[in-house]
C-alpha atoms as one frame of an Amber mdcrd trajectory, in Angstrom:
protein
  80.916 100.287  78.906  79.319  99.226  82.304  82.283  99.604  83.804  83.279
 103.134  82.503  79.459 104.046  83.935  79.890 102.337  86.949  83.139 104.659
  87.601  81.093 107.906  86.589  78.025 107.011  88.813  81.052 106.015  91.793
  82.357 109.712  91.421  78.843 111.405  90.967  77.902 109.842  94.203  81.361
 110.994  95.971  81.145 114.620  94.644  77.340 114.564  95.615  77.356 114.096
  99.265  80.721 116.376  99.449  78.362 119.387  98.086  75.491 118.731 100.036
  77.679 118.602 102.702  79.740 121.551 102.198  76.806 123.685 101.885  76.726
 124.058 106.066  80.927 124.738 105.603  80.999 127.519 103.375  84.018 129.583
 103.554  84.153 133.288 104.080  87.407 134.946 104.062  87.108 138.113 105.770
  89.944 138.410 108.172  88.398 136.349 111.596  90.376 134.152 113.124  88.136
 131.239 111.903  85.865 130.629 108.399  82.599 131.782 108.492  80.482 128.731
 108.497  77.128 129.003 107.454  75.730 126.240 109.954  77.374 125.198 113.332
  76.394 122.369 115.078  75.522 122.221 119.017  77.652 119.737 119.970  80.558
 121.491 117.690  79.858 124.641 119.209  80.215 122.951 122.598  83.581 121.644
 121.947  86.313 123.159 124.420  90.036 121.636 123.616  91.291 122.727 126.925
  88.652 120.221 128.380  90.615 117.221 126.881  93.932 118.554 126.524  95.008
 117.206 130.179  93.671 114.090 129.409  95.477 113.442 126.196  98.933 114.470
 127.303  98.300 111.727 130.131  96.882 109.204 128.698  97.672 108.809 124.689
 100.481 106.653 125.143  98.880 104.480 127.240  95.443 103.890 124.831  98.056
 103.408 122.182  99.877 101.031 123.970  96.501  98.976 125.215  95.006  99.053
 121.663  97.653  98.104 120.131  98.580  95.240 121.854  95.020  94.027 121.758
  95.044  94.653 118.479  98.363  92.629 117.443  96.657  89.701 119.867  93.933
  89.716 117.633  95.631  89.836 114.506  97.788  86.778 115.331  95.587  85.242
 117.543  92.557  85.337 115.374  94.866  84.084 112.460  95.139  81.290 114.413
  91.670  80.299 115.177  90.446  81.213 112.188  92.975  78.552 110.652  90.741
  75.719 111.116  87.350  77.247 110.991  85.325  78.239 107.966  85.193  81.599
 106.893  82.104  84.427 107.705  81.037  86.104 104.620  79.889  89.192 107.015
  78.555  91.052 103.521  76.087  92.691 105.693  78.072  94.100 108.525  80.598
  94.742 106.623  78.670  96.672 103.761  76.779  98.818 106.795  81.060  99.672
 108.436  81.780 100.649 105.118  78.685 102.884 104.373  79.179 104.276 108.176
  83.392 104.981 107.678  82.890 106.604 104.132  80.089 108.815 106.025  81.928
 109.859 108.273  85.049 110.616 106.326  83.308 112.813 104.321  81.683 114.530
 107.164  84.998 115.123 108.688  86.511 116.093 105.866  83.855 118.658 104.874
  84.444 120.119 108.247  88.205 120.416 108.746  89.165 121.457 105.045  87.537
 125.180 105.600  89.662 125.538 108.103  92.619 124.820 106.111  91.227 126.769
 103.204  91.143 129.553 105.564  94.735 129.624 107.376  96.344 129.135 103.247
  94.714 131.790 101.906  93.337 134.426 104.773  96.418 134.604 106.703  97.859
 138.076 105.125 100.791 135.889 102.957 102.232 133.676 104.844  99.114 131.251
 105.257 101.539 128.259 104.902 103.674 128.945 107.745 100.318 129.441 109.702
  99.428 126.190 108.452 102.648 124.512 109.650 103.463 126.174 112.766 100.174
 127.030 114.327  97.593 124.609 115.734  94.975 127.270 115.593  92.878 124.410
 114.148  92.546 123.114 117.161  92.930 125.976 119.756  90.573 128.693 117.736
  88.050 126.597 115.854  85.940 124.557 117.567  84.606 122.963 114.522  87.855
 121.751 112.839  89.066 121.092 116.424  85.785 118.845 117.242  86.143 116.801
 113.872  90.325 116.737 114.781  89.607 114.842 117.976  86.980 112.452 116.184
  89.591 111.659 113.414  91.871 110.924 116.298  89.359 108.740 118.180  88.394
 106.976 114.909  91.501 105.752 114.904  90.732 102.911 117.482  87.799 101.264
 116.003  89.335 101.333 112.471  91.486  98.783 113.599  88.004  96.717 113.246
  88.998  96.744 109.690  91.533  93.545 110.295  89.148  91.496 112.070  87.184
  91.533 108.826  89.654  90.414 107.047  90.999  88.089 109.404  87.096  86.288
 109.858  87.139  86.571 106.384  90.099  84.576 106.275  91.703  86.675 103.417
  94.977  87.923 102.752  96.766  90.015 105.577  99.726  91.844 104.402 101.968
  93.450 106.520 101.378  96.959 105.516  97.954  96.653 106.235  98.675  96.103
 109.987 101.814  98.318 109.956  99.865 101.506 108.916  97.008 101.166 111.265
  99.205 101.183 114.177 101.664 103.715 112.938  98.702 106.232 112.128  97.000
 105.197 115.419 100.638 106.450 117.241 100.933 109.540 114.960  97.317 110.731
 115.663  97.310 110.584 119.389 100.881 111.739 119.664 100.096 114.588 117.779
  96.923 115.544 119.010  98.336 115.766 122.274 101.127 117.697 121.231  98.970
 119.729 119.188 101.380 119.547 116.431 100.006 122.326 113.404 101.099 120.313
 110.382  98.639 117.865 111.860  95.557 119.655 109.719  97.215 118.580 106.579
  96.963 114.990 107.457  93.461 114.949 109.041  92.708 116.786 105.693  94.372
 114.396 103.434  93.334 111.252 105.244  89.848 112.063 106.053  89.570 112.446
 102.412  90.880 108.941 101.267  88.901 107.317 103.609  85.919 108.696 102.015
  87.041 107.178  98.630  88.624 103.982 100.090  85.467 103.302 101.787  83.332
 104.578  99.284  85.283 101.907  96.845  84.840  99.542  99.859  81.142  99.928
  99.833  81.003  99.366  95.959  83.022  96.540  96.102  80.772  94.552  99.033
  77.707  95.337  96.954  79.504  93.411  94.202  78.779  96.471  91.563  81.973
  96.884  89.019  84.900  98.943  89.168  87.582  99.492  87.106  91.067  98.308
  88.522  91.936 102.146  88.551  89.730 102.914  91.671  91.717 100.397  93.939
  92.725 101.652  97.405  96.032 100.965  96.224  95.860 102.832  92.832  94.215
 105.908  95.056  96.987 105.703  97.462  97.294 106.226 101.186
């Protein structure tokens, strides 16, 4: 029984902050080129995508490169170390990443699905081609184009994730590692490229963050879960 309520007070929380927060991304489809949001931010409103454009079609491949390697230095490295060293419990810092992460998955997902909502179904019948083919996500709205380059950015400190585990001294798999530096490539690449099919994934992953973290925040507070609500049962 605790654990059945624990799972409905989990999902109450999660679909809480989602419509609080889509109350300032409510969805109007009348035609424009963008949804109607009820409440922009300034520094959203402020976002230009031609002012890092340049920059990204310069650069990605070489932040990729540079985090990556520092991050596979790390991950062996640190296995090392940490091999004849006790382990941190962290519970602190790591419940405060995880609150911060699932925040911040939720805000960008609040902010990019409109968008998305908008091309599929405001786009005079042929919304999923739009959605495909044309990164007006990034070019035409500068709120789901703001929250696309955070998502890509975000990509580089969630890499801090390992080093918890590694201080922790628990289990590293090799999918763990393997996905953060495949989605790490993926995001910059396409960012730079502004590749259109890109909104689906910033969509999708921004939204099992918020759950995975969500779970993750659960979890380091020690409060039960069922089995069912496992990262790996929710899928990435």
């Amino acid at each position: 029984r605790r654990t059945t309520a624990t799972l409905e007070e989990l999902f109450s929380y999660i679909l809480f902050l989602l419509t609080t927060i889509m109350k300032i991304s409510s969805i109007n489809n009348n035609g424009a080129l963008v949804p109607n949001y009820s409440y922009i931010f300034h520094f959203e409103q402020e976002f230009e995508h031609s002012d890092v454009k340049d920059w990204m079609e310069q650069n990605w491949s070489r932040v990729c490169l540079l985090a990556s390697s520092v991050y596979m230095i790390i991950i062996f490295g640190g296995q090392y170390i940490m091999s004849a060293r006790e382990r941190f419990e962290m519970q602190n810092v790591l419940t405060f990443w995880n609150i911060f992460l699932a925040l911040f998955s939720l805000m960008g997902f609040s902010r990019t699905l409109p968008e998305l909502f908008h091309v599929l179904f405001s786009s005079r019948g042929d919304g999923l081609y739009h959605s495909l083919c044309i990164p007006s996500f990034i070019e035409k709205d500068r709120v789901s184009g703001f929250w696309s380059l955070m998502f890509v950015i975000s990509k580089v400190p969630e890499l801090g994730d390992t080093l918890f585990i590694i201080l922790r001294k628990q289990r590293l798999i090799f999918l763990h590692w393997y996905h953060h530096v495949t989605v790490l490539l993926y995001s910059w690449y396409s960012y730079s490229e502004y590749t259109a099919v890109a909104r689906w994934f910033i969509v999708m992953n921004y939204l099992v963050h918020s759950l995975m973290y969500s779970y993750y925040t659960f979890k380091t507070l020690k409060l039960l879960l069922p089995h069912e609500t496992s990262p790996n049962n929710i899928g990435q």
